[in-house]
N, CA and C atoms of all chains as a GROMACS GRO file, in nm:
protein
  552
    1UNK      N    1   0.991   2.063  -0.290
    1UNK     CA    2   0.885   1.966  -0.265
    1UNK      C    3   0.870   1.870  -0.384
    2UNK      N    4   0.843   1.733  -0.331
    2UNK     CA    5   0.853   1.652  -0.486
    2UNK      C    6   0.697   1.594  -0.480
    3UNK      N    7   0.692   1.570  -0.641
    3UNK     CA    8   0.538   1.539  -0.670
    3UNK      C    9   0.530   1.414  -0.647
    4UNK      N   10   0.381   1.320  -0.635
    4UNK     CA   11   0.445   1.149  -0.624
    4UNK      C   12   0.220   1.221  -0.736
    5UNK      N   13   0.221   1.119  -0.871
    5UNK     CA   14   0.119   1.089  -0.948
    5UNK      C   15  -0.013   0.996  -0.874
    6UNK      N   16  -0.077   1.035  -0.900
    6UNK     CA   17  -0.214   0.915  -0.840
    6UNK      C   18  -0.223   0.796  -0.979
    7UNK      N   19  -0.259   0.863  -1.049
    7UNK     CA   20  -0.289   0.826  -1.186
    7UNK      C   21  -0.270   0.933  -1.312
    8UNK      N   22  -0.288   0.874  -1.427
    8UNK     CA   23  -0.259   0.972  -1.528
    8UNK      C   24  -0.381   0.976  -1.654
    9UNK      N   25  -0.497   0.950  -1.634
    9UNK     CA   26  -0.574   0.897  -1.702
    9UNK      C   27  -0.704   1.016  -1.773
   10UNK      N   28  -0.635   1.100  -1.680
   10UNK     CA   29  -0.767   1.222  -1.701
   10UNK      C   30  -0.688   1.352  -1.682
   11UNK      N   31  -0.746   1.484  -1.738
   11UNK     CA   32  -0.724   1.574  -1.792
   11UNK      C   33  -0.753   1.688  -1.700
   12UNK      N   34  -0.856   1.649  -1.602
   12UNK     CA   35  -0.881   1.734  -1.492
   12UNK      C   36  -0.735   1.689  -1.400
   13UNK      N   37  -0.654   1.738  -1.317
   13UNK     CA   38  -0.516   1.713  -1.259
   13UNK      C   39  -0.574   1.794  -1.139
   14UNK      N   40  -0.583   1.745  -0.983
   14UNK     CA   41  -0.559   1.802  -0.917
   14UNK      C   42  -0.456   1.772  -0.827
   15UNK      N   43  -0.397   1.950  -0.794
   15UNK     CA   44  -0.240   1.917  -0.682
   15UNK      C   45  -0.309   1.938  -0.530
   16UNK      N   46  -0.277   1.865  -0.468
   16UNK     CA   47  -0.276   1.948  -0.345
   16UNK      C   48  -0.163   1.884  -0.242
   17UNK      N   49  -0.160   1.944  -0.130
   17UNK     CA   50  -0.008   1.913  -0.070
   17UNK      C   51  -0.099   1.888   0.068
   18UNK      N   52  -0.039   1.780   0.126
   18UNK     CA   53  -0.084   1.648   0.221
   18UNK      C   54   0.047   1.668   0.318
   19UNK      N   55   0.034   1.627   0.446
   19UNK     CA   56   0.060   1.632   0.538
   19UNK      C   57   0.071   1.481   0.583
   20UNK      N   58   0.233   1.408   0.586
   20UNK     CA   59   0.191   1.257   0.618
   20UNK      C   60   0.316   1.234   0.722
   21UNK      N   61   0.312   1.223   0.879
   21UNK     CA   62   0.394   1.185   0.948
   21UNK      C   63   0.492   1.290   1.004
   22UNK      N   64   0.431   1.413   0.945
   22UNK     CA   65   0.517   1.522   1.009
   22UNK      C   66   0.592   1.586   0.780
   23UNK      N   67   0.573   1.569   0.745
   23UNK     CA   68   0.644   1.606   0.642
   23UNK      C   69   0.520   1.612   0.534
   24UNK      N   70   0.538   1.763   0.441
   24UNK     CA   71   0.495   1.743   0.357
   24UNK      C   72   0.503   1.656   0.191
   25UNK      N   73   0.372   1.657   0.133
   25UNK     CA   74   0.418   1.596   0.007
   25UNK      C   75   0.295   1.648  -0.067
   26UNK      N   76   0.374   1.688  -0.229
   26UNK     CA   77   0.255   1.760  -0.312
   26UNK      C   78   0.208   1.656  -0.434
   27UNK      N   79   0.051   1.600  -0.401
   27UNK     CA   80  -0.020   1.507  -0.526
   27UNK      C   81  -0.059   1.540  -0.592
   28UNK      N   82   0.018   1.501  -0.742
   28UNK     CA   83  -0.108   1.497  -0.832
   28UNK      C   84  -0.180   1.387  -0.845
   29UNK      N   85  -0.285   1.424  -0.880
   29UNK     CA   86  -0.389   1.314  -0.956
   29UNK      C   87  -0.508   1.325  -1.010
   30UNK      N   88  -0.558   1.248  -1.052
   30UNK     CA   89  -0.730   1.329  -1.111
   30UNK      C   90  -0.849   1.272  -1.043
   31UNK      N   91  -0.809   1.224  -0.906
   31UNK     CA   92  -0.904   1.181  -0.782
   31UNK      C   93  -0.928   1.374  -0.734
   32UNK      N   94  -1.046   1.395  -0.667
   32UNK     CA   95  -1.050   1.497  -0.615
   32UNK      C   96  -0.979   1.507  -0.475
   33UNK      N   97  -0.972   1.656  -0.384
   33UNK     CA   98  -0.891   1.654  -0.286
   33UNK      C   99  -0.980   1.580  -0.182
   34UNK      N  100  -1.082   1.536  -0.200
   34UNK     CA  101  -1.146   1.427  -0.075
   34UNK      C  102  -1.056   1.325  -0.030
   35UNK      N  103  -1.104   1.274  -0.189
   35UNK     CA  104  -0.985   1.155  -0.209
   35UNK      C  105  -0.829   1.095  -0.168
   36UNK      N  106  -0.759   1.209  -0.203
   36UNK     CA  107  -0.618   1.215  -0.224
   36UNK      C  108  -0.623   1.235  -0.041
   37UNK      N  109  -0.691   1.352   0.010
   37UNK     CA  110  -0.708   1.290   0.184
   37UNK      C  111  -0.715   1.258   0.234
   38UNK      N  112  -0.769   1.143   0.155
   38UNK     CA  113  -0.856   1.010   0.263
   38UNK      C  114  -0.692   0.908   0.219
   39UNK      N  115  -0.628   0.896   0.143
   39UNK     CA  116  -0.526   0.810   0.143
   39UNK      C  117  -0.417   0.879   0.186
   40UNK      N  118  -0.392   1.040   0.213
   40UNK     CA  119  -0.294   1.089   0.311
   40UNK      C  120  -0.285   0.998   0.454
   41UNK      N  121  -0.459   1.081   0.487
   41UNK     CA  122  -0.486   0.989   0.617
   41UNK      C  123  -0.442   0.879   0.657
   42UNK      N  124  -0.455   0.790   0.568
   42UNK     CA  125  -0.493   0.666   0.606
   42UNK      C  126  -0.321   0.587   0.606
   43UNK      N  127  -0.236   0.645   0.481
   43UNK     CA  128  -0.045   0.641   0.530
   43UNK      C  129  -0.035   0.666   0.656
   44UNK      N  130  -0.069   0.806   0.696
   44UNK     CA  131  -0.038   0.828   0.824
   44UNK      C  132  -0.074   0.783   0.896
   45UNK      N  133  -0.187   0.764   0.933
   45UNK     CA  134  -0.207   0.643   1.068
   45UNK      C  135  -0.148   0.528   1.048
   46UNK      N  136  -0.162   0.458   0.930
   46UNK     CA  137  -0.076   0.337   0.925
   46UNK      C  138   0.060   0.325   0.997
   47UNK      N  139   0.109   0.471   0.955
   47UNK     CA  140   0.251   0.454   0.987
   47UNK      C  141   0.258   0.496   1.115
   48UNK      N  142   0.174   0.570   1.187
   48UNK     CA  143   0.168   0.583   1.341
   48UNK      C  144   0.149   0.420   1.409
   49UNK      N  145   0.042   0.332   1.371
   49UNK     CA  146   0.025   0.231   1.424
   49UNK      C  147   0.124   0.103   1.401
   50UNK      N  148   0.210   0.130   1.323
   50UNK     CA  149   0.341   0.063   1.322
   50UNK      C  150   0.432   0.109   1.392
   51UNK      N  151   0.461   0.241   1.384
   51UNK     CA  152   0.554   0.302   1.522
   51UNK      C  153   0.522   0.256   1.614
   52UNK      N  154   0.362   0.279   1.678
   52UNK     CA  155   0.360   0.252   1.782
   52UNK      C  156   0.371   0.099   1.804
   53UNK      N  157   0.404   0.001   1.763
   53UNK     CA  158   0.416  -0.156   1.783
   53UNK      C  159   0.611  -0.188   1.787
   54UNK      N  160   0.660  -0.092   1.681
   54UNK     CA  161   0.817  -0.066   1.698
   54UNK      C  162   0.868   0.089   1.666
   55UNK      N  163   0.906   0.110   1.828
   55UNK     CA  164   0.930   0.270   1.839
   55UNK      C  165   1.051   0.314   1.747
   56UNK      N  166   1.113   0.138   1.786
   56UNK     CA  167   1.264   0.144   1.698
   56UNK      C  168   1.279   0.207   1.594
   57UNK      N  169   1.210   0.194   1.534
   57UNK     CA  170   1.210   0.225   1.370
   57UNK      C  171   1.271   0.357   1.319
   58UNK      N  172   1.317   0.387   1.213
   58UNK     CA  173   1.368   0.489   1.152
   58UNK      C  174   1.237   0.508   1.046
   59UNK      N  175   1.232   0.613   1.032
   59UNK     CA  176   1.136   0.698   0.951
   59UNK      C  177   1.098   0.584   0.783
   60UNK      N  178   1.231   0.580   0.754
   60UNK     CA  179   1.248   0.537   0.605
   60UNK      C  180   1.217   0.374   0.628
   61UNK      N  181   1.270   0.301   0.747
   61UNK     CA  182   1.223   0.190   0.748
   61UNK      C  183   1.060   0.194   0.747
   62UNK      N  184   1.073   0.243   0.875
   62UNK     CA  185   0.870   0.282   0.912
   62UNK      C  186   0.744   0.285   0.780
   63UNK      N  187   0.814   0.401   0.655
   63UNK     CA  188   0.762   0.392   0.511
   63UNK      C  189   0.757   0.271   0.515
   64UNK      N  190   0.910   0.179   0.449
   64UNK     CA  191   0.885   0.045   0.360
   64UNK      C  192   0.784  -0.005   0.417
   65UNK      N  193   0.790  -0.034   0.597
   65UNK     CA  194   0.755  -0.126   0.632
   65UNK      C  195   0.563  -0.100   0.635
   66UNK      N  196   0.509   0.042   0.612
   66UNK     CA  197   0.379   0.054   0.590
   66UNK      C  198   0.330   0.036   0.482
   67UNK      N  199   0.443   0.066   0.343
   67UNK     CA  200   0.402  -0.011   0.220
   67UNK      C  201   0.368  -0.154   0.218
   68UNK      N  202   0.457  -0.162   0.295
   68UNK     CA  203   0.500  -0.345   0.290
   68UNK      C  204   0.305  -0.411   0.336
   69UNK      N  205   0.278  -0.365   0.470
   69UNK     CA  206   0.147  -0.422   0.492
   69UNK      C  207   0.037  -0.373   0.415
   70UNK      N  208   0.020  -0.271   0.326
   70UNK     CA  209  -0.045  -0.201   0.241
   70UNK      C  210  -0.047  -0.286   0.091
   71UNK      N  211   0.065  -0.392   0.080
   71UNK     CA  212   0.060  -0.439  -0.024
   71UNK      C  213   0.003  -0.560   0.000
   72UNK      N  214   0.012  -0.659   0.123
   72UNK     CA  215  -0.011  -0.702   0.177
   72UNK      C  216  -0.151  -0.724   0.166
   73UNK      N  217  -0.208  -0.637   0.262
   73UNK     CA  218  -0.370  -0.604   0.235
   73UNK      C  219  -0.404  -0.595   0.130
   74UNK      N  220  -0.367  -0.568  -0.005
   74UNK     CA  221  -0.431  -0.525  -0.138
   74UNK      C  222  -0.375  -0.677  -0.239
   75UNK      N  223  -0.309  -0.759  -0.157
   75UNK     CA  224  -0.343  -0.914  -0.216
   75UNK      C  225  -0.456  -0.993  -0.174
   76UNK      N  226  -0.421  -0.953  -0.055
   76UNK     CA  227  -0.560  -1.024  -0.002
   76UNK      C  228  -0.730  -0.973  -0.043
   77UNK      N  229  -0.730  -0.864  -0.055
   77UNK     CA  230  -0.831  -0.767  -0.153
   77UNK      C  231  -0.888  -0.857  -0.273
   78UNK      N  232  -0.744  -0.819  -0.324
   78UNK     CA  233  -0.737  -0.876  -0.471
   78UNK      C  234  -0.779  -1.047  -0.526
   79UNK      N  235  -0.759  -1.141  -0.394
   79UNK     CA  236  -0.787  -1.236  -0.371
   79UNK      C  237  -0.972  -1.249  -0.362
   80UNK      N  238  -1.006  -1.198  -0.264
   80UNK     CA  239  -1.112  -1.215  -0.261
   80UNK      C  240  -1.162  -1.133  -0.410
   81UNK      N  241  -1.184  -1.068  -0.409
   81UNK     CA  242  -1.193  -0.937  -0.601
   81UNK      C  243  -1.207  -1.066  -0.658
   82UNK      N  244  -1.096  -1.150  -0.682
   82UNK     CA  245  -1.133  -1.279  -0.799
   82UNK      C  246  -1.191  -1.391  -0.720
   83UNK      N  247  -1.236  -1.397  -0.615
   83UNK     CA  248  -1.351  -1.496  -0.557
   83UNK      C  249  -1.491  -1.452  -0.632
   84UNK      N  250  -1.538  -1.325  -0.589
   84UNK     CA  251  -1.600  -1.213  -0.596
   84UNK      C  252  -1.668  -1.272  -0.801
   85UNK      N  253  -1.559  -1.225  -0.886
   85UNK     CA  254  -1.588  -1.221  -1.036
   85UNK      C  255  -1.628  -1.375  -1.077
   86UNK      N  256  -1.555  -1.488  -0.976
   86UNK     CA  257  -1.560  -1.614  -1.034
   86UNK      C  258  -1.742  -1.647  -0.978
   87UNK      N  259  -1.740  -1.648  -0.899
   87UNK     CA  260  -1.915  -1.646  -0.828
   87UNK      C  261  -1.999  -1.577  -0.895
   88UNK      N  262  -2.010  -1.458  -0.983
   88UNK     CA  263  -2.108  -1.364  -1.049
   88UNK      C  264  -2.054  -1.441  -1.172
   89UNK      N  265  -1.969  -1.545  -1.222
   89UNK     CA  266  -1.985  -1.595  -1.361
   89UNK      C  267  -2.083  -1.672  -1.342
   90UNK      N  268  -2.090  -1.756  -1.219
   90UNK     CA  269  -2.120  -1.918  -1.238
   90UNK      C  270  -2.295  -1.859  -1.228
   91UNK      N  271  -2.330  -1.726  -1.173
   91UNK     CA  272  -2.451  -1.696  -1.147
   91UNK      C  273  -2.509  -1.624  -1.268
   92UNK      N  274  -2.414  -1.604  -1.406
   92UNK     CA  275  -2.461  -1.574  -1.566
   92UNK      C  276  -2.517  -1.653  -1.610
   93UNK      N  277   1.779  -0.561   1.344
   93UNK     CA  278   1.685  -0.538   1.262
   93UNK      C  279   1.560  -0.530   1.292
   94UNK      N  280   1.466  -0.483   1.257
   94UNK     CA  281   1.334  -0.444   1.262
   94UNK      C  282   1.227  -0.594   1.238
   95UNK      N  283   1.130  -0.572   1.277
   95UNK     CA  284   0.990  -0.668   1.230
   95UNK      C  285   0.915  -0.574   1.180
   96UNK      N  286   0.828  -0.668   1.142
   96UNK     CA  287   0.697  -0.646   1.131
   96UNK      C  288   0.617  -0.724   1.083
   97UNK      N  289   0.485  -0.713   1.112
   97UNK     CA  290   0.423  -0.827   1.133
   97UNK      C  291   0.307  -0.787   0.979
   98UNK      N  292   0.290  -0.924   0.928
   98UNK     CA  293   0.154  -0.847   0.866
   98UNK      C  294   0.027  -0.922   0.893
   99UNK      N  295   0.012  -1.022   1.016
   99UNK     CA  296  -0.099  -1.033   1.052
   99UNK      C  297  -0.065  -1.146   1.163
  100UNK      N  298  -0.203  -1.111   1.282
  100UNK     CA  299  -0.168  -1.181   1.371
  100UNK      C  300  -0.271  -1.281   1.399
  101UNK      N  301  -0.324  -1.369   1.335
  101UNK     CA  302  -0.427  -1.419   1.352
  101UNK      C  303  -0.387  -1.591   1.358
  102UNK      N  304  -0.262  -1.640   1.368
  102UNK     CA  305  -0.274  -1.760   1.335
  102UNK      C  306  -0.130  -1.836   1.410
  103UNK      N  307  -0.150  -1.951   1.456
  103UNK     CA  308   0.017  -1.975   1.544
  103UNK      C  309   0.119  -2.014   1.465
  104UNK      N  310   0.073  -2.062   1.341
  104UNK     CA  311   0.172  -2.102   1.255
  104UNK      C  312   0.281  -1.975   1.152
  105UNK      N  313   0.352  -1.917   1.246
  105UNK     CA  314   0.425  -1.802   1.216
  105UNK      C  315   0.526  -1.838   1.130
  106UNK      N  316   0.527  -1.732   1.036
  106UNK     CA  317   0.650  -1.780   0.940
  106UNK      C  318   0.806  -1.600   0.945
  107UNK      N  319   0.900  -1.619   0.961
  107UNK     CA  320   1.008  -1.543   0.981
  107UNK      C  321   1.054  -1.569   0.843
  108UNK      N  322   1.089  -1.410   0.773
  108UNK     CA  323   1.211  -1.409   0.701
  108UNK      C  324   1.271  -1.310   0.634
  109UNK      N  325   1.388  -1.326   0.656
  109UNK     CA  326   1.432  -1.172   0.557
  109UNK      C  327   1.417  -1.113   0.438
  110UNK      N  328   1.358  -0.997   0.374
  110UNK     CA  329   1.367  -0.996   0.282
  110UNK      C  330   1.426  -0.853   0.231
  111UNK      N  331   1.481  -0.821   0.107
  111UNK     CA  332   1.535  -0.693   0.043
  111UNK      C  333   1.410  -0.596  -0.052
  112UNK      N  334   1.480  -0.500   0.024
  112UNK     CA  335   1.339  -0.400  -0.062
  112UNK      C  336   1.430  -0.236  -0.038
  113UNK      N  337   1.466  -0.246  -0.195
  113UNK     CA  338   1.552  -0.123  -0.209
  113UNK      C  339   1.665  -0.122  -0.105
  114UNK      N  340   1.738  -0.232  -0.110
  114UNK     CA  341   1.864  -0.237  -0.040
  114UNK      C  342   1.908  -0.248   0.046
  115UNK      N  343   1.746  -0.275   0.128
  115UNK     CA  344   1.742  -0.279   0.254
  115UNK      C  345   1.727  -0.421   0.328
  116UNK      N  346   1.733  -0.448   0.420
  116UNK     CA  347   1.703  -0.611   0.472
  116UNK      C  348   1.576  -0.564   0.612
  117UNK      N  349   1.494  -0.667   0.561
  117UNK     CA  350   1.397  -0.637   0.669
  117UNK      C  351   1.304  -0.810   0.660
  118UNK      N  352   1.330  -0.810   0.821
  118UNK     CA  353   1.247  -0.919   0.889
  118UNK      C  354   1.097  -0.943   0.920
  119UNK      N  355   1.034  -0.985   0.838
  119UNK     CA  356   0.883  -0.988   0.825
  119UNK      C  357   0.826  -1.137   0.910
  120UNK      N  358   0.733  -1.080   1.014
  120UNK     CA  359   0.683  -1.183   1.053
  120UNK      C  360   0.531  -1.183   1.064
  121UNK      N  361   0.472  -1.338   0.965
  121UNK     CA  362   0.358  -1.312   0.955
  121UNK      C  363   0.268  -1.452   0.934
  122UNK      N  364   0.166  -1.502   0.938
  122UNK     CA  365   0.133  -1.613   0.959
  122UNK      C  366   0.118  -1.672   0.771
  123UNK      N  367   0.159  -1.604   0.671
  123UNK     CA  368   0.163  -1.643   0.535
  123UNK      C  369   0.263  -1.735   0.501
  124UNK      N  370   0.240  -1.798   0.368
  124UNK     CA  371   0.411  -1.864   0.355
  124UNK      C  372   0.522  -1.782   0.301
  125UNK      N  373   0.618  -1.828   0.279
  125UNK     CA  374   0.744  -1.749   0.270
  125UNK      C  375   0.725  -1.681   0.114
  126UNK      N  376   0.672  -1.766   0.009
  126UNK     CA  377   0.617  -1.716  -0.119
  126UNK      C  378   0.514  -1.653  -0.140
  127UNK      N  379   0.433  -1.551  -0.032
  127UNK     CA  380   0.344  -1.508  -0.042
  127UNK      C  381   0.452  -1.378   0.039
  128UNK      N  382   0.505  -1.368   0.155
  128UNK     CA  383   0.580  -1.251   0.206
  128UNK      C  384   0.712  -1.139   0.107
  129UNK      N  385   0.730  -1.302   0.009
  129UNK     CA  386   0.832  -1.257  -0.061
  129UNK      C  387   0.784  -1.173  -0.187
  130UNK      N  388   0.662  -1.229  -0.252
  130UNK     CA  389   0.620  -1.174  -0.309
  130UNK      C  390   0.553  -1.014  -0.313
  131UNK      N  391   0.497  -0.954  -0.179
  131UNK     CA  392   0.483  -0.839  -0.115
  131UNK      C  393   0.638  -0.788  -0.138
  132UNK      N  394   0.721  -0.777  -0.107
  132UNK     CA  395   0.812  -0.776  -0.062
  132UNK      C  396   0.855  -0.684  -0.196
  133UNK      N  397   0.859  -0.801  -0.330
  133UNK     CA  398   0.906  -0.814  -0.431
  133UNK      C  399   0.833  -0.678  -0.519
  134UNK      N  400   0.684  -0.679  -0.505
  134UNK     CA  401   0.617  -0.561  -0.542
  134UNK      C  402   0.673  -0.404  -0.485
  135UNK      N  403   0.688  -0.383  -0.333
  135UNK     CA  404   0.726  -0.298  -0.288
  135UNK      C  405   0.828  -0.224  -0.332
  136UNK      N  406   0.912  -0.306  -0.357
  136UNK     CA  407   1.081  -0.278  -0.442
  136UNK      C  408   1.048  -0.235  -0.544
  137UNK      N  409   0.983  -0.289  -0.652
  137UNK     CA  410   0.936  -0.255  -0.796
  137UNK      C  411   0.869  -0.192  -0.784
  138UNK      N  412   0.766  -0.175  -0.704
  138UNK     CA  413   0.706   0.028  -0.669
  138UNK      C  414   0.828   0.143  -0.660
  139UNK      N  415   0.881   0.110  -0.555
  139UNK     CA  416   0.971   0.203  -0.526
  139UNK      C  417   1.071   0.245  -0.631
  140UNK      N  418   1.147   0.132  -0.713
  140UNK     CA  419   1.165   0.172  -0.820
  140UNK      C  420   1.139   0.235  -0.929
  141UNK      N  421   0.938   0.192  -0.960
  141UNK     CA  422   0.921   0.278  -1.051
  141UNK      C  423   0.904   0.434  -1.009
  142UNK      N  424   0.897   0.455  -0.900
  142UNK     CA  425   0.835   0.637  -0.850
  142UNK      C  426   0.976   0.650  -0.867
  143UNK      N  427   1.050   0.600  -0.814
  143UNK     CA  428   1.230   0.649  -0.801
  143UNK      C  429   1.249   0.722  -0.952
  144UNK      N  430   1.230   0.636  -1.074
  144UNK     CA  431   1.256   0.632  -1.209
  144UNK      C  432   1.181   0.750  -1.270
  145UNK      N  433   1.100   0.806  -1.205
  145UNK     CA  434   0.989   0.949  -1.259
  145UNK      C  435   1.028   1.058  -1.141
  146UNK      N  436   1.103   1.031  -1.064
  146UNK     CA  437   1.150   1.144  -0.976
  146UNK      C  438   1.291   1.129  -0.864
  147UNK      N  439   1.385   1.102  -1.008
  147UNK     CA  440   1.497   1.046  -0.920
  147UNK      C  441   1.615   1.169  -0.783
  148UNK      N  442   1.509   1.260  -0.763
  148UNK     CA  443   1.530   1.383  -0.709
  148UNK      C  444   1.517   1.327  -0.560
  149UNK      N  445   1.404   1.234  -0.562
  149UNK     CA  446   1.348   1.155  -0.406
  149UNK      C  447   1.461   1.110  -0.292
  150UNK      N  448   1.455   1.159  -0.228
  150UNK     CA  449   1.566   1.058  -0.095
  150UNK      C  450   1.465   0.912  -0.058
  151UNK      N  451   1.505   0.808  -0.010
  151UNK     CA  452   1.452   0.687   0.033
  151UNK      C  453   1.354   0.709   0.118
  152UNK      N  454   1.352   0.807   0.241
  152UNK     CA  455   1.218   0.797   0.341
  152UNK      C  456   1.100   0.854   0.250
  153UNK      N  457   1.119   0.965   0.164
  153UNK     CA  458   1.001   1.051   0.058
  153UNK      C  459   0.959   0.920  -0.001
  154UNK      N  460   1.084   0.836  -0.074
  154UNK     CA  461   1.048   0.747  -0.180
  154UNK      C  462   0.904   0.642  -0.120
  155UNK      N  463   0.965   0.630   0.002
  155UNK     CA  464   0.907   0.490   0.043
  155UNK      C  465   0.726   0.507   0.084
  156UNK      N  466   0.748   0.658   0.122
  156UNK     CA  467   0.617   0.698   0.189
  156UNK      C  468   0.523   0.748   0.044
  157UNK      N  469   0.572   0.799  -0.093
  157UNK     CA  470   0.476   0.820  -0.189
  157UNK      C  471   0.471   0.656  -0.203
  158UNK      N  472   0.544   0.588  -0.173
  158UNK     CA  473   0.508   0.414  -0.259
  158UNK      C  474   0.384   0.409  -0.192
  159UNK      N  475   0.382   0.407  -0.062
  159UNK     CA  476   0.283   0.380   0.052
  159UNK      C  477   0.164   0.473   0.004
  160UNK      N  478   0.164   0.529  -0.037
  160UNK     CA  479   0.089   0.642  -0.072
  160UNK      C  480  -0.040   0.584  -0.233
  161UNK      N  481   0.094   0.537  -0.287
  161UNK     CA  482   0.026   0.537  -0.415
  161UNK      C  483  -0.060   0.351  -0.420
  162UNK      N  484  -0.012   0.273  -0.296
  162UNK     CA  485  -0.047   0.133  -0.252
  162UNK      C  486  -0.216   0.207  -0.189
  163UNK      N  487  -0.203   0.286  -0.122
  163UNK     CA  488  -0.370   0.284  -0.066
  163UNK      C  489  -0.415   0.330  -0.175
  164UNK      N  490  -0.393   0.415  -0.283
  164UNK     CA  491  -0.443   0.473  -0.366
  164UNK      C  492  -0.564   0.338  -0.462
  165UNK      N  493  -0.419   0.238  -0.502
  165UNK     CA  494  -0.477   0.152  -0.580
  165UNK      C  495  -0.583   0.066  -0.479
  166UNK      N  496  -0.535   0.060  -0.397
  166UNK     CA  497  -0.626  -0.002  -0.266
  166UNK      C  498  -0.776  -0.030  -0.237
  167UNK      N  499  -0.766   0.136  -0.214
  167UNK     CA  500  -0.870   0.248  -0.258
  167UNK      C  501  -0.971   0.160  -0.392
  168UNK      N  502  -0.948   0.200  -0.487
  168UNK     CA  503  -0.992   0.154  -0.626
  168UNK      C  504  -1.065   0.028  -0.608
  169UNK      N  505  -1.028  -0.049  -0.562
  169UNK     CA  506  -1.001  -0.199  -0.609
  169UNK      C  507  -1.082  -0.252  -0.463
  170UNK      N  508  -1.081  -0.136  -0.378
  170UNK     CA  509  -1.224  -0.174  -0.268
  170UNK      C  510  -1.381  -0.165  -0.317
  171UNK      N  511  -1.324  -0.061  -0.399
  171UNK     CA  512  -1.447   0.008  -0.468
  171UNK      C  513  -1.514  -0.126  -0.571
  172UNK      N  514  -1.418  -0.117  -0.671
  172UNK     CA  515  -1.432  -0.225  -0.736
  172UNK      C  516  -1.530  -0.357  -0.679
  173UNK      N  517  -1.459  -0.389  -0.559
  173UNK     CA  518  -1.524  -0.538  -0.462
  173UNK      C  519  -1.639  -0.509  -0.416
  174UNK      N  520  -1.654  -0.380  -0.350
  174UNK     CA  521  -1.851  -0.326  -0.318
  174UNK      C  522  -1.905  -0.336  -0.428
  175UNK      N  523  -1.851  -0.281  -0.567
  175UNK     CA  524  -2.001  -0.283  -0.657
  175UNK      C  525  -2.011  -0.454  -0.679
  176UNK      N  526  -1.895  -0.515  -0.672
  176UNK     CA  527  -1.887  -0.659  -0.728
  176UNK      C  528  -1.969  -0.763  -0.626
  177UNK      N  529  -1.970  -0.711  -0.503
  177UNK     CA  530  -2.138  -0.765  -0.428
  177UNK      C  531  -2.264  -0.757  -0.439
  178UNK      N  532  -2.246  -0.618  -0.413
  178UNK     CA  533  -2.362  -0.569  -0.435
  178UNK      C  534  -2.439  -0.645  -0.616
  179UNK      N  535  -2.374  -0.621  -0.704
  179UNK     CA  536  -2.440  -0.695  -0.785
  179UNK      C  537  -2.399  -0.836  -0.804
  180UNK      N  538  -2.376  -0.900  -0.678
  180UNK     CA  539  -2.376  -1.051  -0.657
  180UNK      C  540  -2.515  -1.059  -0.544
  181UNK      N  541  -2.536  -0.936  -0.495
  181UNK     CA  542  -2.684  -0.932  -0.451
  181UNK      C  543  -2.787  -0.950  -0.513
  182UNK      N  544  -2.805  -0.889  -0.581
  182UNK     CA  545  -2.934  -0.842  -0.726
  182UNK      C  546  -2.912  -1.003  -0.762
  183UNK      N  547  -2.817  -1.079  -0.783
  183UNK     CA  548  -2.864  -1.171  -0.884
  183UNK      C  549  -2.867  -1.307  -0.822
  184UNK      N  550  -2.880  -1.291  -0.639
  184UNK     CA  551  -2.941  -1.383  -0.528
  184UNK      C  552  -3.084  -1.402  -0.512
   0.00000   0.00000   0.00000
């Protein structure tokens, strides 16, 4: 079984082993196991709701291609995030 | 080859291939081509760096901790944007 890190920032480390798409995988990180669940979850459905749009897919494509909109989403995040900081300056 | 879409909200669709860990994959999405490529470009350089701390990984493991560790930061950086309203509330 291979490990994949959350972060490395803290001293408390918890492992626990997640269930994503039919296959296991064991996390560390120093998020608690709520946490590290709630982003099992949330791969896996991703990657169910991309299957289900292309059945085609191979497993390993299916990954990239759920990273792929996951990164996606976290520009657009990130976009608004610096809308967000520039508006709470102009209101200092 | 495969699609995928990363959003469907708009008619002005943009198609194009891009490489992510060696792979070629057809992204269709209403962004410009320097905004798909750039996703694209991150994904690879994820995958690379987990590859580089656990070069034990086969490509479908690899791709799904990338995906994994993308909601993670996700995660964070949502968090981040609620408190960053909320005290754009207080100072309305």
């Amino acid at each position: 079984m291979e490990d994949s890190e959350l972060s490395q920032h803290n001293e408390k480390r918890t492992r626990i082993t997640v269930d994503i798409y039919g296959q296991q995988y064991s996390i560390v990180g120093d998020e608690n196991t709520t946490h590290i669940r709630m982003v099992a979850a949330i791969v896996d459905d991703k990657m169910r709701e991309i299957y289900a749009k292309n059945p085609s897919l191979d497993i390993n494509r299916l990954a990239v291609l759920t990273a792929v909109n996951v990164v996606h989403d976290y520009i657009k995040l990130k976009e608004e995030n610096e809308r967000l900081k520039e508006k709470l300056k102009t209101k200092e």
